[in-house]
C-alpha positions as CSV (number, residue, x, y, z in Angstrom):
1,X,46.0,143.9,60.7
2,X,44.8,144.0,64.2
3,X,47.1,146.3,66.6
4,X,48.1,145.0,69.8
5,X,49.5,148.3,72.2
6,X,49.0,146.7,75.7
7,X,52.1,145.4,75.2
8,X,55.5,147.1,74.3
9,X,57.6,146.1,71.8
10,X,61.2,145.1,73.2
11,X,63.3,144.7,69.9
12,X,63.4,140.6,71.2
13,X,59.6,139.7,71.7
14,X,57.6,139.7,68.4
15,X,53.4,140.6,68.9
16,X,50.7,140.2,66.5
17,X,48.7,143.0,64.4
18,X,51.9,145.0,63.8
19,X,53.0,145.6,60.2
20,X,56.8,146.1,60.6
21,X,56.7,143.0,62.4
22,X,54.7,140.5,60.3
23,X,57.7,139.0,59.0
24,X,58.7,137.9,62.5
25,X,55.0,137.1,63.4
26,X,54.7,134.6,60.7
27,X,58.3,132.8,61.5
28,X,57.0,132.0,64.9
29,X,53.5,131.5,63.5
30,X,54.6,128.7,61.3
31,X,56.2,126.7,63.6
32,X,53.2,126.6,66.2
33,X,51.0,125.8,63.5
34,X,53.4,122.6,62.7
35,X,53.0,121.5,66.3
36,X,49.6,122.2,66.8
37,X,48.6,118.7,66.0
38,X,51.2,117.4,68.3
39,X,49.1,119.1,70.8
40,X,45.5,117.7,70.4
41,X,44.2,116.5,73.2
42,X,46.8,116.9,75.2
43,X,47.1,118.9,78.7
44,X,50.4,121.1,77.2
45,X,53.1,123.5,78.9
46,X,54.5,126.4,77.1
47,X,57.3,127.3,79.1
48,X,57.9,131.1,77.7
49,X,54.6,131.6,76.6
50,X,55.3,135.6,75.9
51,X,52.6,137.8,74.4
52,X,49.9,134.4,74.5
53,X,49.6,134.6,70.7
54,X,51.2,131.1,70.5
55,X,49.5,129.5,73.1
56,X,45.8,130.3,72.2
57,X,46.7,128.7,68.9
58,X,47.3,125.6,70.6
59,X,44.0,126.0,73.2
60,X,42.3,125.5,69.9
61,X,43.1,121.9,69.7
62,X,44.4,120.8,73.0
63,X,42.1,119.5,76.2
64,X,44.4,123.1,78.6
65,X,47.1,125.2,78.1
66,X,49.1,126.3,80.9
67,X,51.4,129.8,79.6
68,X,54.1,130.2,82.0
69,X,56.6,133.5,82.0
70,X,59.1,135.4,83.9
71,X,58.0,138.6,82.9
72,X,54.8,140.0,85.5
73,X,53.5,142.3,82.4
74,X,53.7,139.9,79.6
75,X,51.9,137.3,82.2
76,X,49.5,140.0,82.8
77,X,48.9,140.9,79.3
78,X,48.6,137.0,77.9
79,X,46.0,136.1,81.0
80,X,43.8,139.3,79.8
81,X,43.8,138.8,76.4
82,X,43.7,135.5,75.5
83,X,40.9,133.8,78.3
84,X,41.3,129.7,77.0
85,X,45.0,130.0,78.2
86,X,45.9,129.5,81.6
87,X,48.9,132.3,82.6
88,X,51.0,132.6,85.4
89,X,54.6,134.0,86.3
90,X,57.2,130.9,86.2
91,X,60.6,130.3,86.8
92,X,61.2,128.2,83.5
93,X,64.4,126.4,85.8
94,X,62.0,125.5,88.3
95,X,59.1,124.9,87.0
96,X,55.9,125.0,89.4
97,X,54.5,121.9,87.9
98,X,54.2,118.3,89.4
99,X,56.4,115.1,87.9
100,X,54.5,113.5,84.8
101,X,51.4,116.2,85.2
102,X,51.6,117.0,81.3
103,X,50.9,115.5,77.8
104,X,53.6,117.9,75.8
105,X,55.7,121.2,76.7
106,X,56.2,123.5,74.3
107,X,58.6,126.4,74.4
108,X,59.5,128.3,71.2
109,X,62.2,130.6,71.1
110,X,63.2,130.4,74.6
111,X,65.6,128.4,75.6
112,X,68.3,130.5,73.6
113,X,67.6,133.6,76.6
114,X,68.3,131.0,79.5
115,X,72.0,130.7,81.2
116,X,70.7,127.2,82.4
117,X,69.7,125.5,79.6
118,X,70.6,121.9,80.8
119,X,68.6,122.8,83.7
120,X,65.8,124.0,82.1
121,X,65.6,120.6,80.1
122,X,65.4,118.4,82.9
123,X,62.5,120.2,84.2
124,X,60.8,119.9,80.8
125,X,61.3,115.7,80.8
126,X,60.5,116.2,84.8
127,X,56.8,117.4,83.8
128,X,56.3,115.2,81.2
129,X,54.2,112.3,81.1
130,X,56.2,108.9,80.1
131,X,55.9,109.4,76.1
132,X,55.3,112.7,76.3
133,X,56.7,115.3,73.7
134,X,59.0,118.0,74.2
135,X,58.7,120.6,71.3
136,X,61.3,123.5,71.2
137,X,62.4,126.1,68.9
138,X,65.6,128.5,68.9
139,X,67.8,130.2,66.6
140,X,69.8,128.1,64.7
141,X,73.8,129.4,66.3
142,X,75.5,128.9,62.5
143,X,73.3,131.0,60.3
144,X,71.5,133.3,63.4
145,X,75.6,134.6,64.8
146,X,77.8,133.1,61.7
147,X,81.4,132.9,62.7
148,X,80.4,133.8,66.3
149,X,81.1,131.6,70.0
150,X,78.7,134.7,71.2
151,X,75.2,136.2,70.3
152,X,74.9,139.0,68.3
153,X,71.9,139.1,70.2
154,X,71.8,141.2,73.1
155,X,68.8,139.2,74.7
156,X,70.6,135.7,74.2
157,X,73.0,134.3,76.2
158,X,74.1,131.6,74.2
159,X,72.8,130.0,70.8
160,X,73.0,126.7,69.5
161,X,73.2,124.7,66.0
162,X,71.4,121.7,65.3
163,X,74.0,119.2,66.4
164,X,74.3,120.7,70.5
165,X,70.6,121.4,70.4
166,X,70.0,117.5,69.7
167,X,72.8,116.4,72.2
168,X,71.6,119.1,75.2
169,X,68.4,117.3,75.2
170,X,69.9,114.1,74.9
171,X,71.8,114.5,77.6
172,X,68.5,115.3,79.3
173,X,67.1,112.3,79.1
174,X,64.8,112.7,76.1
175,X,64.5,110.2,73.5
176,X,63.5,109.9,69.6
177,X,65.4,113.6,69.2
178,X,64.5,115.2,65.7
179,X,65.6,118.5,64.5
180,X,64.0,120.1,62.0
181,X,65.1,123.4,60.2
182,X,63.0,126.3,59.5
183,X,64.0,127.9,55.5
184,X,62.1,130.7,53.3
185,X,59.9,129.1,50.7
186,X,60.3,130.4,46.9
187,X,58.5,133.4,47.6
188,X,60.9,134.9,50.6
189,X,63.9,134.0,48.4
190,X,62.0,136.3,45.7
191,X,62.2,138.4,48.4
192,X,65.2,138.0,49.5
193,X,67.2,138.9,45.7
194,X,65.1,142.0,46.1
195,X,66.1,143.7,48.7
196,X,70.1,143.2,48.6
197,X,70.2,139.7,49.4
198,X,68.2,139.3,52.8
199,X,64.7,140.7,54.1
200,X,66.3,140.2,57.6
201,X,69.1,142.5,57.3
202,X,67.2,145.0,55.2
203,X,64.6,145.2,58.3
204,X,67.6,145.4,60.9
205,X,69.3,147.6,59.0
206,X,66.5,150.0,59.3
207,X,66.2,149.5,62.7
208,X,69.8,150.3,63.4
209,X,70.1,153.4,61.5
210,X,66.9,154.6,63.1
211,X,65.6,155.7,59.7
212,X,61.8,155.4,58.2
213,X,61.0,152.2,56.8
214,X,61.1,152.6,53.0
215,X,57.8,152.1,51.6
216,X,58.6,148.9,49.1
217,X,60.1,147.0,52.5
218,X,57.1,147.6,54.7
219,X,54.8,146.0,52.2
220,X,56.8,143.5,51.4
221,X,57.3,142.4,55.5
222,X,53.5,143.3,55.7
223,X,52.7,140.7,52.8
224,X,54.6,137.9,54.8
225,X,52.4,134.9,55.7
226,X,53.1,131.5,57.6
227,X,53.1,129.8,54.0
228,X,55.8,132.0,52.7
229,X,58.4,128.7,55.0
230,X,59.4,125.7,55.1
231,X,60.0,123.2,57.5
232,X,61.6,120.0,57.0
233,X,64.8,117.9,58.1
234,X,67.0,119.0,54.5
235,X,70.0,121.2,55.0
236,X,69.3,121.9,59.3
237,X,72.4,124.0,59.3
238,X,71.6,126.3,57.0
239,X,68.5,126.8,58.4
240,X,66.9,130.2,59.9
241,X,65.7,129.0,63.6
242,X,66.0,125.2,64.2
243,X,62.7,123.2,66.3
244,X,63.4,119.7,68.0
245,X,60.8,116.7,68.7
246,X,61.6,114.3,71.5
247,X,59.7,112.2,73.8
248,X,60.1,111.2,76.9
């Protein structure tokens, strides 16, 4: 694997090249991959573009990407490492884009760290093209905070399951809403059974206790790939992270 040290780690934002944090790589990896060809062609908007991993995946296949974040020295980082993207510093609730100007925004993992959320949608459909798509990702609230009104997540302010993700963006206007759910494949359940029950906790609980990553985790997190998920429409609330397709 490739390093990336230009840009910190937070404990929130996931980069590439990083072996402790393949597993959380390939989560997000999978899901741009699925909307890639949603993309082609198209003149798309990530809104929360973070590192730039994501959206030089989708330069690959659509006619521009614009990157927009909040954060000056992830902006900084994704506009010097990844040239086919264009990057600037955005307020993702007001969003420095013209009405209709844009085939598809995409923002993955995002809208979860955003106190307006019901505003940030309506800027989405107000960039959007008539019959343009809307493709956004977040933690799915039941399985990501179980039992919880309020993130476990330091970095989120509020999570949502699949049912308020569909009617939030509804209620912005979008139509033809989908959700799909995001589940571990055969070979992440193998993992799973292996270490106690859950990859995920066994990685936090490493990170919590502040001890050195036994050696039988980190290669099994290192071995992680996109194909190791699945993504379908079955089962969305017990799903890991949850991604919605609407249209304008």
């Amino acid at each position: 694997m490739r390093t990336v040290t230009s840009l910190p780690l937070t404990g929130e934002r996931t980069v590439p090249g990083i072996a402790e944090e393949n597993y959380w790589f390939r989560r997000h990896e999978v899901v741009y991959a699925a909307i890639a060809p949603r993309c082609t062609g198209l003149d798309v908007l990530e809104a929360g573009c973070g590192e730039g991993y994501g959206a030089d995946l989708l330069a690959g296949v659509a006619r521009r990407v614009v990157g927009l974040d909040y954060d000056v020295p992830t902006a900084v980082h994704a506009a010097r490492r990844y040239p086919r993207v264009d990057v600037a510093r955005a307020n993702l609730v007001a969003l420095p884009v013209r009405d209709g100007a844009v085939g598809a925004v995409v923002s993955l993992q995002v809208i979860e760290h955003l106190w307006e959320q019901e505003r940030f949608l309506r800027e989405c459909r107000r960039v959007l093209a008539p019959g343009g798509a809307l493709l956004l990702s977040t933690p799915n609230r039941i399985t990501f905070s179980p039992g919880r009104d309020t993130p476990l997540n330091p970095f989120h302010t509020r999570e949502l399951s699949g049912s308020e993700l569909a009617g939030l963006v509804r209620d912005a206007g979008f139509a033809d809403v989908e959700v799909l759910g995001l589940h571990h494949g055969p070979r992440l359940r193998e993992l799973d059974a292996r270490h106690g029950g859950s990859i995920v906790d066994a990685q936090v609980a490493v990170v919590v206790d502040g001890n050195p990553w036994p050696a039988a985790l980190r290669a099994d997190v290192a071995s992680v790939t996109s194909a190791d998920f699945e993504l379908h429409g079955d089962d969305v609330d017990a799903s890991l992270d949850l991604l919605v397709l609407a249209r304008r």
